[in-house]
Backbone as JSON, one array per atom type, in Angstrom:
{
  "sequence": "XXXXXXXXXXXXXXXXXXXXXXXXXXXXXXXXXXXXXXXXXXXXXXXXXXXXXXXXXXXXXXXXXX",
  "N": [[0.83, -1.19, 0.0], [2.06, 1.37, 0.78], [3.83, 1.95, -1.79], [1.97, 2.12, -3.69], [1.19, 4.6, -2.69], [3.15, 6.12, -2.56], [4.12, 6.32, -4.9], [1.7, 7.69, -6.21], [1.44, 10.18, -4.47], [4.28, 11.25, -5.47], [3.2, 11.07, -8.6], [1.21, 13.59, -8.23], [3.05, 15.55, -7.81], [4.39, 15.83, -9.97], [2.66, 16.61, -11.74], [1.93, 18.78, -10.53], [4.14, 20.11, -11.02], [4.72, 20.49, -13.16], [2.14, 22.02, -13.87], [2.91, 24.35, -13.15], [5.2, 25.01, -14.7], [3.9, 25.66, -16.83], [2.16, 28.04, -16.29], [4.72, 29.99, -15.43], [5.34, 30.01, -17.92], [3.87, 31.11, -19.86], [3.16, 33.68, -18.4], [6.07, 34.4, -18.66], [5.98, 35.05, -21.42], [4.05, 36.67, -21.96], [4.73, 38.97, -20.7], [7.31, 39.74, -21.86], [6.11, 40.08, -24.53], [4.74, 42.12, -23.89], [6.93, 44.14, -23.25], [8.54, 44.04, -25.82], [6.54, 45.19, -27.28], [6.48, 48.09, -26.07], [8.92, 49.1, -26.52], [9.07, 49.34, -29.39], [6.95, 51.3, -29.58], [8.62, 53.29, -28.32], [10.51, 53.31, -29.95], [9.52, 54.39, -31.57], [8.51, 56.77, -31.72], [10.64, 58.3, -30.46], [11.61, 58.14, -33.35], [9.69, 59.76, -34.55], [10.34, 62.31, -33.21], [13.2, 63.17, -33.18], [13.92, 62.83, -36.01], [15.36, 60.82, -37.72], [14.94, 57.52, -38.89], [14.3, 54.08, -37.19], [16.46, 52.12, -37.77], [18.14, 53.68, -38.37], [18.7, 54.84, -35.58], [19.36, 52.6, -34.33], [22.26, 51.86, -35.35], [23.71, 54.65, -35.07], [23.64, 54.97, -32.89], [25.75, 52.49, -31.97], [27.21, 52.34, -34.18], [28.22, 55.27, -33.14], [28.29, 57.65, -34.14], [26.81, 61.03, -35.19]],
  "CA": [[0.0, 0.0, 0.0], [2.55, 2.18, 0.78], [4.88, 1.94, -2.24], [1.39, 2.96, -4.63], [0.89, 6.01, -2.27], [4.2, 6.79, -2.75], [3.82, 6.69, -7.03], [0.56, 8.68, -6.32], [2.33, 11.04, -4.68], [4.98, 11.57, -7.23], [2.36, 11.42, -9.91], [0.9, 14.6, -8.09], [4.03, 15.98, -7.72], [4.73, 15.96, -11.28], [1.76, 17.23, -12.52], [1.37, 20.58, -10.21], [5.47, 20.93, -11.55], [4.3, 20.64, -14.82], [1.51, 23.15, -14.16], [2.94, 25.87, -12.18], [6.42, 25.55, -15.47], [3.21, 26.17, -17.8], [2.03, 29.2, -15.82], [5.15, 30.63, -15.63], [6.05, 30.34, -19.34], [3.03, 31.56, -20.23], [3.14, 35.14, -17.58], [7.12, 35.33, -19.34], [5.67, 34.97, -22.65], [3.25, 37.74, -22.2], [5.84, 40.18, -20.17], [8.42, 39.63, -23.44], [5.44, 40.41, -25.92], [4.14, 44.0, -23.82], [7.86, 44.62, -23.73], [8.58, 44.47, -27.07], [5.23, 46.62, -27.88], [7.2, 49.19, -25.45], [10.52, 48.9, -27.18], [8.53, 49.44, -30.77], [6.37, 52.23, -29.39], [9.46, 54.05, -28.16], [11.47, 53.83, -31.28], [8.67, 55.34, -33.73], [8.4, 58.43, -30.84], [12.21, 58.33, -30.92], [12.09, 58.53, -34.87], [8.95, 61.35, -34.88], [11.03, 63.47, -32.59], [14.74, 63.01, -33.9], [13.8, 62.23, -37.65], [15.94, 59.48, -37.64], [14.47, 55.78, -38.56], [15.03, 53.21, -36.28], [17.4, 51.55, -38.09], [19.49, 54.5, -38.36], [19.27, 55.11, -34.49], [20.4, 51.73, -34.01], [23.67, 52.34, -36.63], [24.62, 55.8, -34.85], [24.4, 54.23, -31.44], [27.16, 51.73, -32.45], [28.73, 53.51, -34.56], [29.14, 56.79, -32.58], [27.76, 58.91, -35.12], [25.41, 61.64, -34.94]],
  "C": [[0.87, 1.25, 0.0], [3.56, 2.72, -0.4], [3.55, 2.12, -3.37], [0.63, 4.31, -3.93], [1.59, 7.29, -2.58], [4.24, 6.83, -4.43], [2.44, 7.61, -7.06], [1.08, 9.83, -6.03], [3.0, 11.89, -5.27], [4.32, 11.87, -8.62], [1.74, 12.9, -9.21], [2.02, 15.89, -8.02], [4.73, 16.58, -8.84], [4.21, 16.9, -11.48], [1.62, 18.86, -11.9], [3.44, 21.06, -11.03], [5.41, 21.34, -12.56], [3.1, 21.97, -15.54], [2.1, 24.45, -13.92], [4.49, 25.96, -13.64], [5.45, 26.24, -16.92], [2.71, 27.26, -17.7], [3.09, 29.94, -16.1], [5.78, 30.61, -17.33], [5.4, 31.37, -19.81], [3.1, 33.39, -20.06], [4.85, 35.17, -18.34], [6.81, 35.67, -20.67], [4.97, 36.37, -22.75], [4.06, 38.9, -21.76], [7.24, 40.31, -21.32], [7.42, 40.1, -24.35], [5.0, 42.21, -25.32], [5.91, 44.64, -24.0], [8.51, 45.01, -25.11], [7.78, 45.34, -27.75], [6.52, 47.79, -27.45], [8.14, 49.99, -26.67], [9.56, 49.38, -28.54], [8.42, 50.45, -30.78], [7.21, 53.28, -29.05], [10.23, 54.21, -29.55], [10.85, 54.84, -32.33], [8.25, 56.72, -32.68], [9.45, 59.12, -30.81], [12.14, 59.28, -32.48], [10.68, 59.91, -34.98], [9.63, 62.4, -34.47], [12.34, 63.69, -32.99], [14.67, 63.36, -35.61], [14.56, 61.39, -38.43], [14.83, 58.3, -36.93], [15.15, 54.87, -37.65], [16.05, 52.52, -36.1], [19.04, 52.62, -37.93], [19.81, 55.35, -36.74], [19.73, 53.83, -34.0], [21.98, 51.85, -34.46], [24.35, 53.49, -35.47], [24.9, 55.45, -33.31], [25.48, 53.59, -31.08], [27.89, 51.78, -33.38], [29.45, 55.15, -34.09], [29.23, 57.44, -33.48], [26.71, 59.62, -34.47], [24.87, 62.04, -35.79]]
}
């Protein structure tokens, strides 16, 4: 009795590990996708106010141009 309490157990054991690695993928998945909005939404406010495209404020950043 004790040695299928102990595989029950473990089988519960699994399964909440398995839920709570699907939760958190999920909550990084969504905190990586508003971030990237961010990151987007800043560059094209960036490029209205500068008048430099995004591409070309990436470029002058690492190249140390202005």
């Amino acid at each position: 009795m004790s040695s299928s309490t102990s595989t029950q157990d473990q089988w519960y054991q699994d399964a909440a590990a398995s839920q709570i690695k699907g939760e958190r993928l999920v909550r990084a998945e969504l905190l990586n996708g508003r971030v990237a909005m961010l990151g987007f939404v800043i560059g094209i406010l960036t490029e209205a106010l500068t008048g430099h495209g995004i591409l070309s404020q990436i470029t002058f950043g690492v190249l140390g141009l202005s």
